[in-house]
DRENKEKOL-487452 format. One record per residue (C-alpha): residue in one letter; x, y, z. Coordinates in steps of 0.001 Angstrom, whole numbers. Layout:
DRENMAR  rest     east    north       up
DRENMAR     A        X        Y        Z
...
END
This chain:
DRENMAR  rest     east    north       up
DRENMAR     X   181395   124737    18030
DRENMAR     X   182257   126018    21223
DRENMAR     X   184444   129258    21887
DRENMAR     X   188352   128642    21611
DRENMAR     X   189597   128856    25612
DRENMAR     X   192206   131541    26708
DRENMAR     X   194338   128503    26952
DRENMAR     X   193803   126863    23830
DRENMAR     X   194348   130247    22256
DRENMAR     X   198025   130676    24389
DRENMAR     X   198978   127111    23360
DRENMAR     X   198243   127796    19715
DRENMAR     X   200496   131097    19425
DRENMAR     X   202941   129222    20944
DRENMAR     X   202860   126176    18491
DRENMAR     X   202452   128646    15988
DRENMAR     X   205875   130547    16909
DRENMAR     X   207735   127381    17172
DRENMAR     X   206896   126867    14001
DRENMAR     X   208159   130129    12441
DRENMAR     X   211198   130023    14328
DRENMAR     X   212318   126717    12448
DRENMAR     X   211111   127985     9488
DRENMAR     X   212895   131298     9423
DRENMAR     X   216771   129627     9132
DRENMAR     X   215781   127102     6795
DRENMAR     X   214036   130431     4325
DRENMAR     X   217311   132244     4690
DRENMAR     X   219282   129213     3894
DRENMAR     X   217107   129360      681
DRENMAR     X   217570   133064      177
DRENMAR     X   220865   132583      408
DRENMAR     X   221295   129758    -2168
DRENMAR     X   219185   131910    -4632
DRENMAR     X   220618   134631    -7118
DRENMAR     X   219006   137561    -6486
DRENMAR     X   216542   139242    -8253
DRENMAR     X   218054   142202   -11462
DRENMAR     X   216329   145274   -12066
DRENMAR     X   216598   146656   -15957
DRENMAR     X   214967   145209   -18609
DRENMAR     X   215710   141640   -20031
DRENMAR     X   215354   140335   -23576
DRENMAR     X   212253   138042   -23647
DRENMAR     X   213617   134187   -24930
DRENMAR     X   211957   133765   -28407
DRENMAR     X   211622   129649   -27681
DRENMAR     X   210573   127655   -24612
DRENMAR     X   211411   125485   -22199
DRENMAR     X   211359   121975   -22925
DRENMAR     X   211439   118777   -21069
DRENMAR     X   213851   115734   -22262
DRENMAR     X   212709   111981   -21376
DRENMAR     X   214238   109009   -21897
DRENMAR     X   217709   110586   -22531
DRENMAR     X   220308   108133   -21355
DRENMAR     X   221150   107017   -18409
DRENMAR     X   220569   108474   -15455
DRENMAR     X   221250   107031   -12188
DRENMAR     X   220077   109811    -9691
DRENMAR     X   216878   110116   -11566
DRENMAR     X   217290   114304   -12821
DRENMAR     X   214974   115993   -15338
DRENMAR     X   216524   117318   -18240
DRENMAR     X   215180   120392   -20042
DRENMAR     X   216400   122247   -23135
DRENMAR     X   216186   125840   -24632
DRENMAR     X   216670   125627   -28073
DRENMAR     X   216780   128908   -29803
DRENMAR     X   214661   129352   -32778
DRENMAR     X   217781   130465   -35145
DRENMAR     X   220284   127753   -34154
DRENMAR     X   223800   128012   -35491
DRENMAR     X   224839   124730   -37142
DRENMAR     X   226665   122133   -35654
DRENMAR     X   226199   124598   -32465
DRENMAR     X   227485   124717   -29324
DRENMAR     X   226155   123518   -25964
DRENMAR     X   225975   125211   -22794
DRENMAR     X   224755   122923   -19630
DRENMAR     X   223562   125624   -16754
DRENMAR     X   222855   124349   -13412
DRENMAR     X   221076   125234   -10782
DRENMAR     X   221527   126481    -7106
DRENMAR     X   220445   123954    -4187
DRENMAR     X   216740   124789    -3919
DRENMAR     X   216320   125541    -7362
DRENMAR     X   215266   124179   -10366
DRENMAR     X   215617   124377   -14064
DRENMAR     X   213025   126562   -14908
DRENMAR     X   214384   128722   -12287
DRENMAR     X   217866   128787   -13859
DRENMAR     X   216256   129558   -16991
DRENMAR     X   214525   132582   -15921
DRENMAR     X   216555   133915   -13365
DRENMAR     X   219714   134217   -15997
DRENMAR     X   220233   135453   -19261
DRENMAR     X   221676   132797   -20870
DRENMAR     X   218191   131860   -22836
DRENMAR     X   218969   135440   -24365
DRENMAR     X   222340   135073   -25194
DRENMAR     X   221604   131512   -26534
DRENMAR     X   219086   133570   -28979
DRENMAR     X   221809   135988   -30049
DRENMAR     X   224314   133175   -30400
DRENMAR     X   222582   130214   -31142
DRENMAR     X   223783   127533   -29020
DRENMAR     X   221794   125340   -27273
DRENMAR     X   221175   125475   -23404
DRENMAR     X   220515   122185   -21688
DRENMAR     X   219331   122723   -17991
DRENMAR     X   219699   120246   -14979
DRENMAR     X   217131   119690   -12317
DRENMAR     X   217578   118081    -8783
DRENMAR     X   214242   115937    -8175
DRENMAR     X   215564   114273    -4481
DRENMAR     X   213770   116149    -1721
DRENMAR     X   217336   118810     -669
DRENMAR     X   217084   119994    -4646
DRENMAR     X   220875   120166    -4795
DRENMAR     X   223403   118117    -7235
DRENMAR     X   225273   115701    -5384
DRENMAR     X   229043   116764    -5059
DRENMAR     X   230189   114822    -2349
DRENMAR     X   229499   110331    -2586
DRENMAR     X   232215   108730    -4290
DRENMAR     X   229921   107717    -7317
DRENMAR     X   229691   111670    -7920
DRENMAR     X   233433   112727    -8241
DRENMAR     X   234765   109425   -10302
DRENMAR     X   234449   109173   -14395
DRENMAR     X   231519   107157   -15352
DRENMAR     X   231228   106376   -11327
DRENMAR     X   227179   107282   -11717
DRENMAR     X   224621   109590   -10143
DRENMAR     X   224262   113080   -11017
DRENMAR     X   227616   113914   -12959
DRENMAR     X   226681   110692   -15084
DRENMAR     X   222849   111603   -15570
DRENMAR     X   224310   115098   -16977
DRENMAR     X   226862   113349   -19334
DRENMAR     X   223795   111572   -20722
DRENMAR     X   222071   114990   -21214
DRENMAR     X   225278   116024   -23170
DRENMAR     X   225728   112935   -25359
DRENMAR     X   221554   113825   -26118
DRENMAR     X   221687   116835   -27113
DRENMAR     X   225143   116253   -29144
DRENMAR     X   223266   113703   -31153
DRENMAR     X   220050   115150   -31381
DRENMAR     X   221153   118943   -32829
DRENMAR     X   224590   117685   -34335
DRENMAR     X   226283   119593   -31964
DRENMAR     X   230158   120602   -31820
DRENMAR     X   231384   118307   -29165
DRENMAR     X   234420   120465   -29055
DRENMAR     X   232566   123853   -27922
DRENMAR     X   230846   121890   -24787
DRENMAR     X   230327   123856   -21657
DRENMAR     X   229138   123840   -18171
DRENMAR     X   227984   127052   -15729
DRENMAR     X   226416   126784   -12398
DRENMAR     X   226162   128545    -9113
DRENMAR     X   226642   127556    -6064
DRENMAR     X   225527   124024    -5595
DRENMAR     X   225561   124112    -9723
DRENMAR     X   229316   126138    -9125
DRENMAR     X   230435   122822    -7249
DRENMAR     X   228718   120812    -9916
DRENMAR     X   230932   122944   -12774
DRENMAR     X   234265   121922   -10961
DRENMAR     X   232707   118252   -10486
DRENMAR     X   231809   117651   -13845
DRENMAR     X   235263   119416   -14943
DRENMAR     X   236877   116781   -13364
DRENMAR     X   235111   113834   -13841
DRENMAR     X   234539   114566   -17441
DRENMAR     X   237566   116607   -19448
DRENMAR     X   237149   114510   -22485
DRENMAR     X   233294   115916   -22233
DRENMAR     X   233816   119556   -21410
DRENMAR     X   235809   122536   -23194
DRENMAR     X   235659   124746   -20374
DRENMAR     X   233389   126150   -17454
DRENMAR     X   232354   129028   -15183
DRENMAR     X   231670   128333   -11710
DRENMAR     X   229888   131272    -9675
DRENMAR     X   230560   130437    -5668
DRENMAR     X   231611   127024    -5529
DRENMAR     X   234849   124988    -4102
DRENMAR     X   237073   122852    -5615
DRENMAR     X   236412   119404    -6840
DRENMAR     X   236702   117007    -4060
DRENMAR     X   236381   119635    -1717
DRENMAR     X   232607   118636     -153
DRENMAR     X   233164   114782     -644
DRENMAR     X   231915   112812     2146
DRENMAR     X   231873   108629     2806
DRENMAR     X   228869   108696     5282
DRENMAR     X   225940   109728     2345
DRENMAR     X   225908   112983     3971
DRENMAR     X   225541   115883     1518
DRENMAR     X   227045   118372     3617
DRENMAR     X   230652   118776     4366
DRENMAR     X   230794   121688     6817
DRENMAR     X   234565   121867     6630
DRENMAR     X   234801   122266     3155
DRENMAR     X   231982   125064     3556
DRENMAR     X   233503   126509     6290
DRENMAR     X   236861   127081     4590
DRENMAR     X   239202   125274     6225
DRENMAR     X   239709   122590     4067
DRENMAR     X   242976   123354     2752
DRENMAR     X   246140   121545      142
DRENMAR     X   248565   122049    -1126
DRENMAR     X   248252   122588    -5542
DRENMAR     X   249639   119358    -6037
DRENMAR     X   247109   117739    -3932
DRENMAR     X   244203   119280    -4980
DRENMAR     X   245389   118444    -8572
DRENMAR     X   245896   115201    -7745
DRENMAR     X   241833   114778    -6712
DRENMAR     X   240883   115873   -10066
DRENMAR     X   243435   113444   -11786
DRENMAR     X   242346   110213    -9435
DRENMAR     X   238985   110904   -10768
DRENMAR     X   239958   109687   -14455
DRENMAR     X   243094   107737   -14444
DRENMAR     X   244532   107279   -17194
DRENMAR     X   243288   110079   -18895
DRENMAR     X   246130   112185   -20915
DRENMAR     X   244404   114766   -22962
DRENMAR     X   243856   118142   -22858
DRENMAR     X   241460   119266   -19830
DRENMAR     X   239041   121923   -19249
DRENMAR     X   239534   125955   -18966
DRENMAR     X   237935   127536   -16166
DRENMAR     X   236886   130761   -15023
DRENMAR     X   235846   131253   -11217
DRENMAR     X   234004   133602    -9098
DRENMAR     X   233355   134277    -5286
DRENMAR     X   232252   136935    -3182
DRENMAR     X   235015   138171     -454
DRENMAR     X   231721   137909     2436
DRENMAR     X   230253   134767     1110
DRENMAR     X   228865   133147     4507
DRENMAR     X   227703   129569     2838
DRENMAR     X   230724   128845      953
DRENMAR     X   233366   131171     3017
DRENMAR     X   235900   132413      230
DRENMAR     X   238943   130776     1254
DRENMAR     X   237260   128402    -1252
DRENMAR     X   238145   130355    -3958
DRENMAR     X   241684   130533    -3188
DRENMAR     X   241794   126591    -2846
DRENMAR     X   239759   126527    -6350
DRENMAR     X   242943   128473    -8175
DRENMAR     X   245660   126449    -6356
DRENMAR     X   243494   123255    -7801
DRENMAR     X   243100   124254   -11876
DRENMAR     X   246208   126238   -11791
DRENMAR     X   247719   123003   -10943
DRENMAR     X   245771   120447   -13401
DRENMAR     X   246433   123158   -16065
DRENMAR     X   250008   123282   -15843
DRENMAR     X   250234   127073   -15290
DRENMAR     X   251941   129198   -12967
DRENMAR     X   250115   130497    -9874
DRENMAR     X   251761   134071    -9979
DRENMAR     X   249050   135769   -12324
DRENMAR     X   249921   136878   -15776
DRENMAR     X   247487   139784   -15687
DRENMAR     X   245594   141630   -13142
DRENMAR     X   242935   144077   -13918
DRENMAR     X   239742   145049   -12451
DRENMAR     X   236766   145055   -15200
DRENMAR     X   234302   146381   -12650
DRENMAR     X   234234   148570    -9593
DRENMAR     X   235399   146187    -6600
DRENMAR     X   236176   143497    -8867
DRENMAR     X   239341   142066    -9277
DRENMAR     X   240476   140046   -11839
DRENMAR     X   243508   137820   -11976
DRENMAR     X   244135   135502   -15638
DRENMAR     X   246599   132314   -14931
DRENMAR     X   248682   130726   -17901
DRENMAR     X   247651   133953   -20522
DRENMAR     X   246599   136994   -20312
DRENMAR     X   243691   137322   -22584
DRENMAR     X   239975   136296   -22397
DRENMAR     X   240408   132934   -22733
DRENMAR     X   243193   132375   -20503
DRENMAR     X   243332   128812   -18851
DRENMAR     X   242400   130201   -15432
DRENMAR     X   240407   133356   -14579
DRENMAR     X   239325   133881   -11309
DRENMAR     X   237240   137087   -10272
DRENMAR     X   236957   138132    -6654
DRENMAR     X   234186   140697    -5839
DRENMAR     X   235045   142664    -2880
DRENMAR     X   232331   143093      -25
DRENMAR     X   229645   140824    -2257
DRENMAR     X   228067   137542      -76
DRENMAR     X   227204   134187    -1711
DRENMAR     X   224490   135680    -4208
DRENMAR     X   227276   137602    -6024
DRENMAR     X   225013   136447    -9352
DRENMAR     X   224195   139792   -11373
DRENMAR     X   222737   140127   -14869
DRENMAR     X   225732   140583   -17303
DRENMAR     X   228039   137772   -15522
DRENMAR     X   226619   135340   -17761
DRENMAR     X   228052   137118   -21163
DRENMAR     X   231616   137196   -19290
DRENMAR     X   231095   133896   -19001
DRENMAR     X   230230   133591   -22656
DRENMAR     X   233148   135719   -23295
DRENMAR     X   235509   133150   -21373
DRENMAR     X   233842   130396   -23794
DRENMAR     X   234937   131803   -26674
DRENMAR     X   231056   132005   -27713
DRENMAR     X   230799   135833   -27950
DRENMAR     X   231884   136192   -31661
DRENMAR     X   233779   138649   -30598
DRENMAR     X   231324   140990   -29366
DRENMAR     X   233031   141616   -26304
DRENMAR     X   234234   145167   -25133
DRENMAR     X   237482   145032   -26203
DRENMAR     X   240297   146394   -23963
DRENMAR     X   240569   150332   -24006
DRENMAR     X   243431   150742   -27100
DRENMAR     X   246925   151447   -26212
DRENMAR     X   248881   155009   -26850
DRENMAR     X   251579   156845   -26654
DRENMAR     X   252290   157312   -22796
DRENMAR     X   254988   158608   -20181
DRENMAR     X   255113   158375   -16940
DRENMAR     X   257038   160524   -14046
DRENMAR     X   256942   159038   -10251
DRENMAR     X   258334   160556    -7130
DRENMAR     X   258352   158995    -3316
DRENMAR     X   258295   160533     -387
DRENMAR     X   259425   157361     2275
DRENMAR     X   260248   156859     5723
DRENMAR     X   261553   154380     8194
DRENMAR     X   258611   151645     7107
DRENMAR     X   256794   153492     4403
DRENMAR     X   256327   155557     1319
DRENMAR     X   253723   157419      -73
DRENMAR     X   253990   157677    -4249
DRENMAR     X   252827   160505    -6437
DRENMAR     X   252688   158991   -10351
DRENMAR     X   251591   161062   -13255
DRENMAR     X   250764   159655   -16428
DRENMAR     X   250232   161998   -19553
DRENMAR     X   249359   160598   -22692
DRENMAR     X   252064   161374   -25394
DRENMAR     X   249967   159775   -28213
DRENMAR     X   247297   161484   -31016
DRENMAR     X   244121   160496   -30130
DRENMAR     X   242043   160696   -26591
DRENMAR     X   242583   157489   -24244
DRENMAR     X   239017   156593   -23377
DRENMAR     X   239540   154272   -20306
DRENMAR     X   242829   153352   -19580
DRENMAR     X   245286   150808   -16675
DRENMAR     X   248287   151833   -15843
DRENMAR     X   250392   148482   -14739
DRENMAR     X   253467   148656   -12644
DRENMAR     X   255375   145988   -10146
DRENMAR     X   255930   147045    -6864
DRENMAR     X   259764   146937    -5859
DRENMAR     X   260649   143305    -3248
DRENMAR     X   259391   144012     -215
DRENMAR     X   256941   146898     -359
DRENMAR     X   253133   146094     -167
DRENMAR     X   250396   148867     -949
DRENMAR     X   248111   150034     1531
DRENMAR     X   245827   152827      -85
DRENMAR     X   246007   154332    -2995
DRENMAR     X   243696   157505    -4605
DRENMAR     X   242554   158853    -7770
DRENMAR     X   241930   155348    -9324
DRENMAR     X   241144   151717    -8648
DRENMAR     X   243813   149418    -7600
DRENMAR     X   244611   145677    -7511
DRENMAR     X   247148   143990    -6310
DRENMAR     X   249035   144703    -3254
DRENMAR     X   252486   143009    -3843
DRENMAR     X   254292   142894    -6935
DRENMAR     X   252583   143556    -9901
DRENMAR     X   249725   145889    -9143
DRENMAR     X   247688   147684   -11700
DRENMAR     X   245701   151276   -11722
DRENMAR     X   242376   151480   -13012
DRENMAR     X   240755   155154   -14018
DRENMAR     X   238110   156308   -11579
DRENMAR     X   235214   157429   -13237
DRENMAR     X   235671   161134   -13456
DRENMAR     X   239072   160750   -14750
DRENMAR     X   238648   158020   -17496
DRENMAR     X   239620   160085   -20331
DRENMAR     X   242797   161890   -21243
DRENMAR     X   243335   164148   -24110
DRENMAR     X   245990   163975   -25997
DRENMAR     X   249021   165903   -24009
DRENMAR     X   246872   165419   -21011
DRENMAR     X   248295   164566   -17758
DRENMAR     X   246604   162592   -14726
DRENMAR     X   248679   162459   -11502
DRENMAR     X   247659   159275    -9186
DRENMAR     X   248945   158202    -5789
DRENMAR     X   249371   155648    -3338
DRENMAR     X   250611   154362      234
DRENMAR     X   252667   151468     1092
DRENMAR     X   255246   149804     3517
DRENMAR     X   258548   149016     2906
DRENMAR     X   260985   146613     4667
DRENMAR     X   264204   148853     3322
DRENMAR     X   263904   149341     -606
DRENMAR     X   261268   152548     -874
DRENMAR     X   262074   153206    -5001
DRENMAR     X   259165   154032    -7170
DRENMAR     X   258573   151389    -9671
DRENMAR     X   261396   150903   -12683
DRENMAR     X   258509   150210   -15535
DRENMAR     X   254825   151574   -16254
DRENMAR     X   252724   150210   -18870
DRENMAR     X   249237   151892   -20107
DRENMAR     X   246818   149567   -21216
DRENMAR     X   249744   147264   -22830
DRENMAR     X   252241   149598   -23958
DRENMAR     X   255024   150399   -22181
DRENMAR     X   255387   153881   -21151
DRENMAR     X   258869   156018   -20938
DRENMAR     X   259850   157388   -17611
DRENMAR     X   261887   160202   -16717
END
């Protein structure tokens, strides 16, 4: 064969360049679609993987797959988990922890998979978001009805987790199918109806984008039209989004609360406001305790693979399918609290010192107050806030977590004021109310 020409060579790193240049935005579109990868160690699933035929019906031709734990409860409950665009089932399997929990539980997992050539669920035709109206959200309500039959399942502990293309499948199937689902846990999605599209597109870049935007009635109104008629009770749900999450922007989320708070009946002031982990912030709609109607959890500074090991038993948790297991909140005490402002013509700065009046030590604690009309907080120190308006709650930082009894720990914080610069009239420590003097 003769010697490759200087030429030949030239045109073939070109070509060759070209090709890696196309291939580079569609591999971090991927990346970006996948949750990333956990260090620690993970409890090894003591069953398999197994794939369902012949199921039901199932208009958008998906594969169905099942973990079955090999100590399953009776009459158990069902979790459906679904995959990311790109993935697959037997990547949703291993890449979350929800084969382990089903072993420590014993519910049954039934997992999703995409076989058209884009490997994500199809959010957006009209067949998708309309009971019964066919492809995917009907294929997985075969799946359902399958495994509800097959393992005698409870077909009142029914739930559905995804993320990201599988998040937007949660709020889909939420919708289309209350009489199906107890509740679900979307991880980066949008709200149901959001990425619907007439042209057999599967892309709605203005839904992605974040721009889309309704009022609560309207985007309650979506998830009604997609089962008319239907008058009983509908679906808790439990969101999640990353504050720099550049494939689903997070004015998503915001849309997603105005949308369930709606359908659910519940005001969209929350009833509680806490923050379970550093940078998280969690606000509970309708209730304040785990399973609250609507929970939504914003992760500050986290992109579109906000998925981390642990999320999953939250999720659990939110299900009801915990046993109880949880962390429970830190226990209240005995508590006072003294405040004193130092304001000026726009703002304030706040020095508040809680001591803990009760018997035994206060291992964690949250010190909730409401912010008097008009003033919004701007920085705070010695612990974790949330909120900025209204009611606004103080987390411990980690060096100060505990206090003795008779121990004191003085916290502060900035804000503006538009005339009203008083400290706040009531404290509460980790549910109790506090005295103030």
């Amino acid at each position: 064969m003769p010697p490759t020409s200087h030429r030949s060579r030239t045109r073939l790193r070109t070509a060759l360049a070209g090709l890696l240049g196309a291939l580079l935005p569609l591999l971090a579109a991927l990346a970006l679609a996948a949750p990333p990868a956990e260090a620690g160690t993970r409890a090894v699933p003591t069953a398999t993987l197994t794939e369902v035929t012949g199921f039901g019906a199932n208009p958008s031709n998906l594969q169905m797959y099942v973990y079955v734990p090999e100590h399953l409860a009776p009459h158990p409950a069902v979790v459906v988990a679904v995959h990311w665009c790109g993935g697959s089932a037997s990547a949703m399997y291993s890449g979350t922890e929800w084969p382990a929990l089903a072993d420590q539980h014993g519910f049954v997992v039934v997992y999703p998979s995409v076989t058209r050539a884009s490997k994500c669920f199809d959010v957006s035709s009209p067949q998708a978001l309309r009971h019964d109206g066919g492809s995917d959200p009907a294929g997985i309500r075969s799946m359902v009805d399958w495994t509800v039959r097959t393992y005698a399942a409870d077909t009142g502990r029914v739930f559905v987790t995804g993320i990201s293309s599988g998040a937007m499948m949660t709020n889909v199937l939420l919708g289309d199918y209350p009489d199906v689902f107890a509740a679900g846990a979307a991880f980066s999605g949008v709200p149901f109806g959001c990425f619907a599209t007439t042209d057999g597109s599967e892309w709605n870049s203005t839904c992605s984008g974040g721009t889309l935007t309704h009022t609560p009635q309207q985007w309650g109104d979506l998830v009604r039209g997609a089962y008319p008629g239907y008058a009983g009770p509908r679906p808790r749900v439990q969101l999640w989004h990353g504050t720099e999450d550049d494939t689903l922007r997070y004015p998503n989320f915001g849309e997603e609360i105005k949308q369930w708070t709606n359908v659910l009946g519940v005001s969209q002031t929350p009833a509680a406001t806490d923050t379970p982990a550093a940078g998280w912030t969690r606000t509970r709609y309708g209730a304040t305790g785990d399973q609250a109607p609507v929970e939504a959890i914003s992760l500050q500074g986290v992109g579109h693979n906000l998925y981390s090991w642990g999320m999953a038993s939250r999720a659990l948790a939110f299900f009801g399918l915990d046993g109880g297991t949880t962390t429970p909140q830190p226990p209240a005490a005995g508590c006072a609290v003294t405040a004193s402002v130092s304001a000026w013509s726009t703002g304030l700065t706040a020095s508040v010192t809680l001591t803990n009046t009760g018997t035994t030590p206060v291992n964690g604690w949250q010190l909730a107050f409401s912010l008097p009309a008009g003033q919004t907080l701007t920085n705070g120190w010695n612990a974790v806030y949330s909120g900025r308006t209204g009611a606004v709650t103080a987390a411990d930082a980690a060096y100060n977590a505990t206090l003795a009894p008779g121990a004191s720990v003085t916290i502060g914080y900035q804000a503006t004021h538009t005339g009203n610069s008083a400290a706040p009239a009531a404290y509460s420590l980790n549910g109790s109310a506090c005295t103030t003097g």
